[in-house]
C-alpha positions in Angstrom: 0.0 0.0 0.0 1.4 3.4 -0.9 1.1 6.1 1.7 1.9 9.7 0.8 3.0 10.9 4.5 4.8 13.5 3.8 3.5 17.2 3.4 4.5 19.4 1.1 5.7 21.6 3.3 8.9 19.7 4.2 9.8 20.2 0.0 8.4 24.1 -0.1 11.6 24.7 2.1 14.0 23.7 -0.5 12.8 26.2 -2.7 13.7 29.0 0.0 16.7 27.3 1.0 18.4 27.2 -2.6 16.5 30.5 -4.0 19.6 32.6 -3.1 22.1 30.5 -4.6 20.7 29.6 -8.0 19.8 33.1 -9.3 23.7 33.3 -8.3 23.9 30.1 -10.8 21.6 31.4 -13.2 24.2 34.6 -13.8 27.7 33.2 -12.8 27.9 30.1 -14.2 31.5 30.0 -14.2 31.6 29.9 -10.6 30.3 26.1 -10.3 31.1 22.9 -10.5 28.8 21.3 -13.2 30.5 18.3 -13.2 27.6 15.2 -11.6 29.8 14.2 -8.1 26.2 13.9 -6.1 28.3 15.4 -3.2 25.9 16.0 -0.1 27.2 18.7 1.5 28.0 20.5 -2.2 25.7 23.4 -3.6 26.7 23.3 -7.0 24.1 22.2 -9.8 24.7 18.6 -9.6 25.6 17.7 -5.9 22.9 16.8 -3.4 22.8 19.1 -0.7 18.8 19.9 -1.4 18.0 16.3 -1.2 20.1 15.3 1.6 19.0 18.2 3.9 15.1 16.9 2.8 16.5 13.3 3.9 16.7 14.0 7.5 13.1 15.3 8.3 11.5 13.2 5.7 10.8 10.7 8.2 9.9 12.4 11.6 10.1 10.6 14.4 12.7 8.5 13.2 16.9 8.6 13.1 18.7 9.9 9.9 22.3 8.4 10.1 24.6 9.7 7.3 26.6 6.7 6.1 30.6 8.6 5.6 32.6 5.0 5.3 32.2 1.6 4.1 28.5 0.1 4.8 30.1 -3.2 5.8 31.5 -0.9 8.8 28.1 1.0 9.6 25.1 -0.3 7.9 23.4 -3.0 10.2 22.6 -6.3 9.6 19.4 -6.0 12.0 17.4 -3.2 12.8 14.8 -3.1 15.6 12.8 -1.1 13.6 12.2 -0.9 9.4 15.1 0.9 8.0 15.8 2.3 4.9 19.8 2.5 3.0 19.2 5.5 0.9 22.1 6.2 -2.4 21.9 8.6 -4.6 24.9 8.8 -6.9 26.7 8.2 -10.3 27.7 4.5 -9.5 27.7 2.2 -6.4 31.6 0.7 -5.9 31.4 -2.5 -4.0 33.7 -4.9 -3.0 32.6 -9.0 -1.9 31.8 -7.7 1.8 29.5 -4.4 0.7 27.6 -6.3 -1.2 26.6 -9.4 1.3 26.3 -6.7 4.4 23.6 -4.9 2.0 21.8 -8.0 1.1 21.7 -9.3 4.9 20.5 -5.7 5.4 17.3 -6.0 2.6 16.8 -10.0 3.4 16.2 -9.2 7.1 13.1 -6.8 6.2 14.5 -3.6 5.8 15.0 -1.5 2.5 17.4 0.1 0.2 16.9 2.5 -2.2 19.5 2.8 -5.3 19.4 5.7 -7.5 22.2 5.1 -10.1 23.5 5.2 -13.7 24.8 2.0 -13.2 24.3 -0.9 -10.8 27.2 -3.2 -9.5 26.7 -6.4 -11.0 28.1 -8.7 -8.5 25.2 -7.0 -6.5 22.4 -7.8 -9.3 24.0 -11.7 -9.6 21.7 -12.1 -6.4 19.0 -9.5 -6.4 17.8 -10.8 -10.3 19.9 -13.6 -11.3 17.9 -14.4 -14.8 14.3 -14.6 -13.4 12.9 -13.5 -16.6 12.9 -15.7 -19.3 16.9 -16.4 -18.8 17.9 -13.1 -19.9 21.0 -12.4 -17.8 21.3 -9.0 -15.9 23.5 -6.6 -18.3 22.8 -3.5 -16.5 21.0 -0.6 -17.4 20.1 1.0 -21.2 20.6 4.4 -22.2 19.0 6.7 -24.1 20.8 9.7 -25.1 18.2 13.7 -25.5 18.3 16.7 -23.9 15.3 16.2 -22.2 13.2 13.5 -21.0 9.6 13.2 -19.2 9.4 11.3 -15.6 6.3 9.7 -14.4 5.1 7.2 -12.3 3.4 3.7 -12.3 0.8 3.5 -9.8 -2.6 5.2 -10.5 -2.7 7.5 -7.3 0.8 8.8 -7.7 0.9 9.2 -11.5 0.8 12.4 -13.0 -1.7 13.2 -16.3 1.4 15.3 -18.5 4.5 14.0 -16.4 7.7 15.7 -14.9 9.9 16.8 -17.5 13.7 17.2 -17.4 16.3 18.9 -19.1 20.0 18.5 -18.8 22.2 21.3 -18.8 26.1 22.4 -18.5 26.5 25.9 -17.9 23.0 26.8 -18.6 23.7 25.7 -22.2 21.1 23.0 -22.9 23.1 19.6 -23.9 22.7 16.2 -24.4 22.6 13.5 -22.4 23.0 9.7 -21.4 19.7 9.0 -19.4 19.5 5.5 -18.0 16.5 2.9 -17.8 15.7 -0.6 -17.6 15.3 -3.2 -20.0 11.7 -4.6 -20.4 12.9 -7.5 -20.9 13.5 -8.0 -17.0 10.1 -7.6 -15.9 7.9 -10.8 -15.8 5.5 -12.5 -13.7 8.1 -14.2 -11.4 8.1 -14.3 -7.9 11.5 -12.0 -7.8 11.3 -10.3 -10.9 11.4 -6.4 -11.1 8.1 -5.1 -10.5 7.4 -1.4 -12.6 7.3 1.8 -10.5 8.1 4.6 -12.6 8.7 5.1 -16.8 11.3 7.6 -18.6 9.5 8.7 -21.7 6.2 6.4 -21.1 7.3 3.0 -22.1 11.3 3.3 -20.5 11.0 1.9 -16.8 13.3 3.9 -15.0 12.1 3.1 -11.4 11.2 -0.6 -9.9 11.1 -2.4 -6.6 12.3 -6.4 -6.7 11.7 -8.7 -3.7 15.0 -10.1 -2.0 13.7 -12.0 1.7 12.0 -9.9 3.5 12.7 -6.6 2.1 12.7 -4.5 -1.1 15.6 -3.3 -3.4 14.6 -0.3 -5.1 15.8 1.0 -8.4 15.9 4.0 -10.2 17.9 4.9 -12.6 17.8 8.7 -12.8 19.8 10.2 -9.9 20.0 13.4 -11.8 16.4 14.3 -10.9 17.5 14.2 -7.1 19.8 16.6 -8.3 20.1 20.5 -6.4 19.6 22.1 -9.9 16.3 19.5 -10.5 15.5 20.3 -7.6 14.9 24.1 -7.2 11.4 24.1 -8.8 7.7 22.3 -8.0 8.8 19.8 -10.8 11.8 18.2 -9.1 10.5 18.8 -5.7 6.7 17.1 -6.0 8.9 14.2 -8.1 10.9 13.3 -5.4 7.9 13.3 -2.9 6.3 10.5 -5.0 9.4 8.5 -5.5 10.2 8.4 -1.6 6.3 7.7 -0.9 7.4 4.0 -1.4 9.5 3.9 1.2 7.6 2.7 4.7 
């Protein structure tokens, strides 16, 4: 069952909180960094300061804990409570003891929530194996436009023209990679991917797959958690729906 429980108000501050900074953007483009590092504590166009600051009030009443080293160090095998592992990034990098510390994490009943242009395979070897049909896990497709329209799955959170983005680089618009997932991997297995959200209408960019007694979730378009994506209602009512998933 989805539940949207968070107000808008909690994504009307970023607007306020970055208003100052992008008109700075908008006429000094120079000054920035436009280079995609998905730094959280980072104010240029594409870091995540916006998103990360939304992060730790998005669930009231329960503890935000930045992750800074290796999750086989800090992320928890068992949690008392539901927890949700939260990345936003270009690419995950994980090594033989990240990968079965994040699994032990989902198959105990907890969560984790990917957004990437690429996924670690080693990870994917036991999160979708070749459920569908035998086709083997090759990672994600691309697409390459200036611009793309965002939407999701579910009828209550789906919106009638979509959330369009545009990539830029210096306020010059350019093109761009965007990433999605084959259709090819969704089927009527048990652990297949189940569809959540489409790039362009027919491109799944966002699923959920079952692994124990939790959900990986996928998305493939970390851009649009982006500062610059998300200075406007657009990015900001986006990234409400997306999180809504999460419990």
């Amino acid at each position: 069952m989805l539940k949207d429980k968070r107000p808008y108000y909690l994504f009307g501050a970023a607007a306020l909180l970055l208003l100052a900074f992008f008109l700075v953007i908008r006429n000094s483009s120079d000054r920035f960094d436009w280079n995609e590092t998905y730094e959280e504590e980072a104010k240029d166009p594409y870091n995540t300061f916006v998103i990360y600051q939304l992060m730790q009030n998005y669930f009231e009443e329960h503890t935000f804990k930045p992750i800074k080293n290796s999750i086989t160090e800090e992320l928890p095998i068992r949690t008392n409570d539901k927890a949700n592992y939260v990345f936003v990034g270009e690419a995950m990098f994980m090594d033989t003891a990240s990968v079965s510390r994040l699994l032990k994490f989902v198959e105990n009943g907890n969560d984790a929530f990917i957004s990437s242009k690429t996924i670690p395979y080693d990870l994917m070897f036991y999160v979708y194996y070749e459920e569908c049909n035998d086709n083997y896990w090759e990672d994600y497709s691309t697409l390459k436009d200036t611009s793309v329209v965002l939407n999701m799955t579910h009828p209550s959170l789906k919106d009638s023209i979509g959330f369009e983005y545009r990539y830029v680089y210096r306020n010059i618009p350019k093109r761009y990679r965007w990433q999605y997932i084959d259709s090819v991997y969704f089927c009527e297995e048990e652990y297949s991917l189940v569809e959540l959200g489409t790039l362009n209408g027919d491109h799944p960019n966002f699923a959920k797959v079952k692994y124990g007694e939790g959900h990986f979730y996928l998305h493939t378009t970390p851009i649009a958690f982006s500062n610059i994506q998300m200075k406007d209602r657009i990015g900001i009512t986006y990234a409400n729906k997306v999180f809504t998933h999460l419990e």
